[in-house]
matplotlib code that plots the C-alpha trace (Angstrom):
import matplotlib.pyplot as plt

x = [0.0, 1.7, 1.1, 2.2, 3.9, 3.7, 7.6, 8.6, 11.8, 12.1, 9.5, 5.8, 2.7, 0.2, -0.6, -3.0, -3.3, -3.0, -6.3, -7.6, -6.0, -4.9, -4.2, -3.9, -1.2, -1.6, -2.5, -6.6, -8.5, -10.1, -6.8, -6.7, -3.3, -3.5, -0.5, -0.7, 2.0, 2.8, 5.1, 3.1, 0.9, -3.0, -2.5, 1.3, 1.4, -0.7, 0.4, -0.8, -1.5, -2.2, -1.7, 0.4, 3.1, 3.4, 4.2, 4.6, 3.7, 4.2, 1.0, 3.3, 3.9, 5.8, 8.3, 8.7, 8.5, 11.7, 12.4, 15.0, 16.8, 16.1, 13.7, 10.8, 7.9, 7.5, 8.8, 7.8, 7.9, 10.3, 10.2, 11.0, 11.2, 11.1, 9.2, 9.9, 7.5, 8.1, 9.0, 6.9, 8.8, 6.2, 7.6, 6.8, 6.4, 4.9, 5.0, 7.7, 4.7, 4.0, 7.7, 8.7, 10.4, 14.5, 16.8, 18.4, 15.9, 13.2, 13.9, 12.0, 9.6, 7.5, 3.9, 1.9, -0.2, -3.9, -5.2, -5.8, -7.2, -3.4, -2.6, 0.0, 1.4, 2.1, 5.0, 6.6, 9.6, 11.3, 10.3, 7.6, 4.2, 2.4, -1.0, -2.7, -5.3, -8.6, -9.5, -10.8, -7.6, -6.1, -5.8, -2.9, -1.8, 0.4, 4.0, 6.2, 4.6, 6.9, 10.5, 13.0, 16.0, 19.4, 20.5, 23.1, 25.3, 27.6, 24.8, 23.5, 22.4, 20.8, 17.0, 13.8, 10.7, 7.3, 5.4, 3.9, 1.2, 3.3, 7.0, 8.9, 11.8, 14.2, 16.0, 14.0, 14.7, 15.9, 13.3, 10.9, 8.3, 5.9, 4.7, 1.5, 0.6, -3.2, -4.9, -4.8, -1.3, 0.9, 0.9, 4.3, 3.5, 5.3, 6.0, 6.6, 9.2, 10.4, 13.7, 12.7, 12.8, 9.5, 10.1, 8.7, 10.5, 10.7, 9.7, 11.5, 12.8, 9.5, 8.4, 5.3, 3.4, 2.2, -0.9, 0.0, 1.5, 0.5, 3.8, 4.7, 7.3, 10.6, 9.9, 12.8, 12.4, 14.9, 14.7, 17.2, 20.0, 19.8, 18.1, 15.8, 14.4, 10.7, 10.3, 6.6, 6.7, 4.8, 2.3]
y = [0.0, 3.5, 6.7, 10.0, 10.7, 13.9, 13.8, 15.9, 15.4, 12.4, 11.0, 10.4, 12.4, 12.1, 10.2, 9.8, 6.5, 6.9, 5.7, 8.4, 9.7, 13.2, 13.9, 17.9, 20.0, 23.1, 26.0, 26.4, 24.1, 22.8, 20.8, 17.3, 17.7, 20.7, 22.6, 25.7, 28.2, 31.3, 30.0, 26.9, 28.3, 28.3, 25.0, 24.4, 20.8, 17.2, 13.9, 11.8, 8.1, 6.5, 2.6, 1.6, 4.6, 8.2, 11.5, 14.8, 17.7, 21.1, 23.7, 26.6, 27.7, 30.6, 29.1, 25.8, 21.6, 20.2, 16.2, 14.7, 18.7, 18.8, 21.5, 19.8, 20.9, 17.1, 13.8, 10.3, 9.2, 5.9, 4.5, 6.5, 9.7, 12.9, 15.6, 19.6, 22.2, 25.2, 24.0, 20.4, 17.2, 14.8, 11.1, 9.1, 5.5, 1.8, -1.9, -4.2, -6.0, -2.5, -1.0, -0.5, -3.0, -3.6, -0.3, -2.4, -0.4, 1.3, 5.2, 8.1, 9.7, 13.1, 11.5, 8.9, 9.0, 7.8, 4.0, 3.8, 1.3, -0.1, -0.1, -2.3, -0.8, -3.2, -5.3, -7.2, -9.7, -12.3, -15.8, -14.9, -16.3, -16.2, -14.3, -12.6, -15.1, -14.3, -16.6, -15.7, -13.9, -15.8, -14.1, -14.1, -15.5, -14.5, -14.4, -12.5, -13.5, -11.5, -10.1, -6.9, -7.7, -5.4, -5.9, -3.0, -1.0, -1.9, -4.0, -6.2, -9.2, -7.8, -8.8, -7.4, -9.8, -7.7, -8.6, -5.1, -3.5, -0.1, -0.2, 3.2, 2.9, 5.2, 8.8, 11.6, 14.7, 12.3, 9.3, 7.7, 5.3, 3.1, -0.6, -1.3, -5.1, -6.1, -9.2, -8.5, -8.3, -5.4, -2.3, 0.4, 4.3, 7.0, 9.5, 13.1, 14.9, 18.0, 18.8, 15.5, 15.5, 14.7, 11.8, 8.7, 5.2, 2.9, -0.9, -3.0, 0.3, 2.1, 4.8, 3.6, 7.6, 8.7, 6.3, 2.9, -0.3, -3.6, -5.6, -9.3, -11.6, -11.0, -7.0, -5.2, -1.6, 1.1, 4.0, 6.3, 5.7, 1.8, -1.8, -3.7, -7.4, -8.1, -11.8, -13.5, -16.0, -19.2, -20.4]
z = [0.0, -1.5, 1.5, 2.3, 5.2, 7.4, 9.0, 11.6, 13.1, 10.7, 13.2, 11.3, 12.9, 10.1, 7.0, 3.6, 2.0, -2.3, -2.8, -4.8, -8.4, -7.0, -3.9, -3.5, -1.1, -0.1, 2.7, 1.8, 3.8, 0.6, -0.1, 0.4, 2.8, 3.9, 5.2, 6.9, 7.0, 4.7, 3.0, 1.1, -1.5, -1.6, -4.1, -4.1, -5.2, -6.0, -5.6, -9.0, -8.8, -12.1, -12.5, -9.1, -10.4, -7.9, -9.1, -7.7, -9.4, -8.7, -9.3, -10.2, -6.4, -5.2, -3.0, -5.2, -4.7, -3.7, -3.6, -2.2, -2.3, -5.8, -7.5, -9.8, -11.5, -12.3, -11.1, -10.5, -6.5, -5.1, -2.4, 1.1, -1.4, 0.6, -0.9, 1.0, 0.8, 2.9, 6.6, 5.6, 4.6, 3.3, 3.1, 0.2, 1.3, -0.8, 0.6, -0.4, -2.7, -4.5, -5.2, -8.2, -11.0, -11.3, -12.2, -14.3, -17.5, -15.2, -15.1, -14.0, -16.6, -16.4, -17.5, -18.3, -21.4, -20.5, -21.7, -25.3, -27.5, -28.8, -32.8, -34.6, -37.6, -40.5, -40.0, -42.6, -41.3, -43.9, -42.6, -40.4, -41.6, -38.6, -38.3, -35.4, -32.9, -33.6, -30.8, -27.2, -25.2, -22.7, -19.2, -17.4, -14.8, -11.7, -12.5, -15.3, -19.0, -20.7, -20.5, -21.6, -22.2, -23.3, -26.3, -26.5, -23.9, -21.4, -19.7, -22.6, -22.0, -18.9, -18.5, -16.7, -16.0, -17.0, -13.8, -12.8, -14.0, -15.6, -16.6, -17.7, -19.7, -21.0, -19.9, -18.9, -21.6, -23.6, -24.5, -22.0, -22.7, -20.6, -21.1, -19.6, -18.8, -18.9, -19.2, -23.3, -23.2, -23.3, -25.1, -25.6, -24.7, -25.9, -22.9, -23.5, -20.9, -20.6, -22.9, -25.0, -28.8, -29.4, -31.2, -30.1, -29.7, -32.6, -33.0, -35.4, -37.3, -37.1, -35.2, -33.0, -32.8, -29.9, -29.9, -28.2, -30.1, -28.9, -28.3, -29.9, -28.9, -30.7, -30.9, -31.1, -29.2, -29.7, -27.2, -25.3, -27.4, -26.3, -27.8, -26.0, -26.6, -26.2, -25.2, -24.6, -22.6, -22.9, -20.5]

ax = plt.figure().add_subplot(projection="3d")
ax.plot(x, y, z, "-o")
ax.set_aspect("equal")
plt.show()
């Protein structure tokens, strides 16, 4: 279970469980944590909870959003994350069961684009014959069904089991994307972030657009400057 902590003297005296999509911080009463002293602004920040993944965003304060001594305006939330506003250090804080996936690929992107229907561009790839199931879709089962693994850099080789339900990849202001796991299978997002070139990754040479591309097994995904493997795995 993901929570915000109130810290004070790195001792906790209050806390919100994320239960709700936005959580808002500020010093009106109207706010969701509310903070009073001069020095937070009427609506200063919100905590955003979209698929199991935290973010702080700032609401274009006076005094700013700090986390972990670092300004933002925008930033996804860790584990034990400490978020300053004015005097107040809020504690980010999730359960062993709901932290987030390996570093080995995972890093920190700006947004999440919302759930789309996914599209597959035509694919054409000597030798493959296969065709799409028309059938009923299996659900999955608990456990990692599919896999990322490195196929260039000083890590290749390197893989990450797809067991959660959101996975961001890539280098914020650089190129971020997000695979979402669902019981249809999972689906590449492009993910805009500030300083980015707008350009979103490619799929076996192509570039996938900013609407969502339903992932096969043996996809080849080329983001950040890096190659990564897409590997279903069997039932």
């Amino acid at each position: 279970m993901a929570k915000i902590i109130l810290m004070a003297n790195q001792v906790a005296i209050r806390e919100w469980t994320l239960e709700l999509e936005r959580l808002s911080v500020g010093r009106a009463r109207s706010n969701d944590i509310h903070l009073d002293d001069p020095a937070v602004s009427s609506h200063h920040a919100a905590i955003l909870w979209m698929a199991g993944t935290a973010f702080i965003q700032d609401l274009g304060s006076t005094n700013g959003t700090l986390l972990n001594g670092e300004p933002v305006q925008r930033a996804l939330l860790r584990n034990r994350d400490d978020i300053t506003i004015a005097p107040f250090q809020l504690r980010f804080e999730e359960s062993l069961a709901d932290e987030g996936l390996e570093q080995t690929v995972v890093l920190r992107p700006g947004s999440m684009p919302p759930p789309a229907q996914p599209t597959r561009p035509e694919r054409s790839v000597a030798g493959d014959s296969s065709e799409p199931s028309t059938g009923p879709v299996p659900v999955l089962k608990p456990g990692p069904r599919a896999r990322l693994q490195l196929l260039s850099g000083r890590h290749v080789g390197r893989s990450l089991d797809l067991v959660k339900p959101l996975t961001t990849v890539g280098r914020p202001g650089v190129q971020v994307a997000a695979i979402r796991r669902s019981t249809e299978g999972y689906t590449l997002h492009y993910v805009p972030t500030a300083g980015d070139s707008g350009m979103p990754p490619k799929v076996n040479g192509k570039a996938i657009g900013l609407g969502p591309y339903a992932l096969q097994d043996n996809d080849v995904i080329e983001l950040a400057g890096v190659t990564l493997g897409f590997f279903a795995q069997s039932a």
